[in-house]
C-alpha positions as CSV (number, residue, x, y, z in Angstrom):
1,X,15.8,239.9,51.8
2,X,15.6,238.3,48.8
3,X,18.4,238.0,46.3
4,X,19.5,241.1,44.4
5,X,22.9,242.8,42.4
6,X,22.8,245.2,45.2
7,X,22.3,243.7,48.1
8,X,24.9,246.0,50.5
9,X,22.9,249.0,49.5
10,X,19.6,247.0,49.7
11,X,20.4,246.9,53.7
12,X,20.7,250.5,53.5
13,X,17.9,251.4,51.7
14,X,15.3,248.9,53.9
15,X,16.7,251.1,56.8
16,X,15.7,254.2,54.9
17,X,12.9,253.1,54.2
18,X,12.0,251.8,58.3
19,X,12.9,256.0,58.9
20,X,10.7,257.0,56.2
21,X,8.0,259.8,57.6
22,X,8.0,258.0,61.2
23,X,9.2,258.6,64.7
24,X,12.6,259.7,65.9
25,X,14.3,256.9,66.4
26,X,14.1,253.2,65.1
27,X,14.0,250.3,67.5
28,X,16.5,247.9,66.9
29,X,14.1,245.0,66.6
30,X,12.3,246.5,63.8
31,X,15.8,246.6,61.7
32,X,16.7,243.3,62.4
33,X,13.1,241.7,61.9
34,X,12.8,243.6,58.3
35,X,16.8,242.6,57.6
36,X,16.9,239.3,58.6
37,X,13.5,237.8,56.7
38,X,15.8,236.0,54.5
39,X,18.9,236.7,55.4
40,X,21.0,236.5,58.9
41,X,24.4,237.1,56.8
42,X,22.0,240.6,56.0
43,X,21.7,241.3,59.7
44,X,25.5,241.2,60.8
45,X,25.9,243.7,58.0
46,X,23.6,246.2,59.7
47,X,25.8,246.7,63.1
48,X,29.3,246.2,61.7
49,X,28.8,248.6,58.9
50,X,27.4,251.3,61.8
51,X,30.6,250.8,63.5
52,X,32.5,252.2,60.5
53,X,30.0,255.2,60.3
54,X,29.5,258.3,62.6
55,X,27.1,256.5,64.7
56,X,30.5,254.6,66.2
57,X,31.2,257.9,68.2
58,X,28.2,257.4,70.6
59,X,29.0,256.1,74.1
60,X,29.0,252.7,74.5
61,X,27.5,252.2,70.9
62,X,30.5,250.2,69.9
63,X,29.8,247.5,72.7
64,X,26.2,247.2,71.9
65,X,27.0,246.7,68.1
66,X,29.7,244.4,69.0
67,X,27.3,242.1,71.4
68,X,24.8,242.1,68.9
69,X,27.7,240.8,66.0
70,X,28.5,238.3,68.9
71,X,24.7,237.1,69.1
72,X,24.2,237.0,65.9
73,X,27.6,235.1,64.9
74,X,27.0,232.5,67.5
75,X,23.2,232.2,66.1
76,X,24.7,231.5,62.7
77,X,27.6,228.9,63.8
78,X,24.2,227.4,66.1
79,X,22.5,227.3,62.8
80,X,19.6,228.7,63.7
81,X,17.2,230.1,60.9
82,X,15.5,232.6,63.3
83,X,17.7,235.3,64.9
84,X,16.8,236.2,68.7
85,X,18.0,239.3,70.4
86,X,17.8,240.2,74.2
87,X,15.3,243.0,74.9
88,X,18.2,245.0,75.9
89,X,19.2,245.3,72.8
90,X,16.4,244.9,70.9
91,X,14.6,247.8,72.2
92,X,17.7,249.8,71.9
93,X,16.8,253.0,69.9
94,X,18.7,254.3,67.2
95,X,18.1,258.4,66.5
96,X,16.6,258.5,62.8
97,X,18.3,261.9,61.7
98,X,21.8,259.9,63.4
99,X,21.0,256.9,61.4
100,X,20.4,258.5,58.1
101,X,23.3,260.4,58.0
102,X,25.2,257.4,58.9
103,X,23.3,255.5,56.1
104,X,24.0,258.6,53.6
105,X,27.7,258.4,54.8
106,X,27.6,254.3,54.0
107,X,26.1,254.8,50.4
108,X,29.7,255.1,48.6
109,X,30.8,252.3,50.8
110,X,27.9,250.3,50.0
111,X,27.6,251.1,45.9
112,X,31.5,250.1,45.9
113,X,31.3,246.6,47.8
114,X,28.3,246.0,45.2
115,X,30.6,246.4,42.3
116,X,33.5,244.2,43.7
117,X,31.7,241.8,45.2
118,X,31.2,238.8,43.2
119,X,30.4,234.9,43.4
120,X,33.9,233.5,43.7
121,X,36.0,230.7,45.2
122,X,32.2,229.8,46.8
123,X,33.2,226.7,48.3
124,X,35.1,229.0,50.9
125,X,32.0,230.1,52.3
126,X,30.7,226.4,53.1
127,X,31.7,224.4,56.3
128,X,34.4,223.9,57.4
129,X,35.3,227.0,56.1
130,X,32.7,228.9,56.6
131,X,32.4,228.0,60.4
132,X,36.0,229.8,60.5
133,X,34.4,233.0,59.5
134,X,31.8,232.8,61.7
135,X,33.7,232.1,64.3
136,X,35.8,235.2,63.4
137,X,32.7,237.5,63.2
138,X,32.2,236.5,66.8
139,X,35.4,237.0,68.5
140,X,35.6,240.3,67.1
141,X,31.9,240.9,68.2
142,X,33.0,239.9,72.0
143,X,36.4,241.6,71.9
144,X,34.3,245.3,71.3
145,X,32.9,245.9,74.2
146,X,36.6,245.8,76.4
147,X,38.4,247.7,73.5
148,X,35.5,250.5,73.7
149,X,38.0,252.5,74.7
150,X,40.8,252.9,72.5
151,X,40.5,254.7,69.4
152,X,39.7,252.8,66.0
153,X,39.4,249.5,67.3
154,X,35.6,249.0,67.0
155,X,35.9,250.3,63.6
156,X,38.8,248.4,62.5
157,X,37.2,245.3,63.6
158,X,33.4,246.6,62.4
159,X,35.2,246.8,59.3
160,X,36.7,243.1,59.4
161,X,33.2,241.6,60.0
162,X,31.7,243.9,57.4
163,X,33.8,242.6,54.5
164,X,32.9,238.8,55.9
165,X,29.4,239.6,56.5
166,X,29.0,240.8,53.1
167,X,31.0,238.1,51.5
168,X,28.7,235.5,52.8
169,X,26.0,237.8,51.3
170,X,27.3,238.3,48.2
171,X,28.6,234.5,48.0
172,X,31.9,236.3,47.5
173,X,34.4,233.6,48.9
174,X,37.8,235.4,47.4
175,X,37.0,238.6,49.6
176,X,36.6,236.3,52.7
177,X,39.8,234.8,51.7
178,X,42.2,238.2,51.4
179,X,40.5,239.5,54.3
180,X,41.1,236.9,56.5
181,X,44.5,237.1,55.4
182,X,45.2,240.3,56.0
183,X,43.6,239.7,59.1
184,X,45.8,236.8,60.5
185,X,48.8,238.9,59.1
186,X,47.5,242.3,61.3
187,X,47.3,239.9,64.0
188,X,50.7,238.2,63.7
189,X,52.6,241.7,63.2
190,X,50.6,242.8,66.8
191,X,52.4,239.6,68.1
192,X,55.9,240.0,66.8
193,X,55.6,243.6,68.0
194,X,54.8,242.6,72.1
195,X,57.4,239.8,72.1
């Protein structure tokens, strides 16, 4: 993906645009090989904005997101510049009429995180710093699949890696920032609560 003012609802748009006048469903691996041309921060938005969309309903659908935000995440902190995805998930199909309503749903979502999202405080998004939110992405990708039953979770943390995955995107490192934050505070409030 090359570099645009809108590139949230650019990820949407290339999955419109995979669905356009084609098959039921759309294979994984054809999202992430048209997504991640130029972009792997592009590719983790795909699944962690799904979890935040109807789609997250389906059965199991929040632990094959969250594996895939894992892989990717750990492909990122590797370095790599080529993402690779078991055939298990990559030949996981996504219903089309499913996926566009999801991507209809995500359009508001999307059109607001373009206006907000700006190139600020980028020196948070470079390492050391950035290998903190990339670790992040994948302990909340690895945590989905055992909190696939409880209400929310998947969403809350689809959500998390969403707003970092699109601040990496956007080069947006004061977004990063407040939401891991808010983050660390969710976190330490869970902990005063059990103890």
């Amino acid at each position: 993906m090359t570099e645009t003012s809108h590139p949230v609802e650019d990820v949407l748009d290339k999955t419109d645009a995979l669905l356009e006048g084609r098959k039921d469903y759309l294979e994984v691996a054809e999202l992430m090989d048209e997504l991640g041309v130029k972009s792997i921060a592009a590719v983790l938005v795909a699944p962690s904005l799904a979890l935040v969309s109807p789609l997250s309903g389906i059965p199991l659908f929040s632990s094959a997101c969250g594996i895939t935000i894992a892989l990717i995440s750990g492909q990122m902190l590797m370095g790599r510049k080529h993402l690779w995805l078991p055939d298990f998930l990559s030949r996981r199909a996504l219903s089309a009429k499913a996926t566009q309503k999801a991507t209809r749903g995500l359009r508001r979502v999307a059109a607001w995180m373009d206006r907000k999202f700006k190139k600020r405080f980028q020196s948070l998004l470079t390492p050391p710093f950035l290998r903190v939110i990339q670790v992040i992405c994948l302990l909340c990708g690895l945590m989905m699949p055992f909190l696939e039953l409880l209400p929310f979770t998947s969403s809350i943390l689809g959500a998390v890696v969403a707003l970092l995955a699109v601040s990496m995107l956007t080069g947006d490192g004061l977004i990063a920032l407040v939401t891991v934050t808010l983050l660390a505070l969710g976190l330490g409030g869970v902990a005063f609560q059990l103890t």
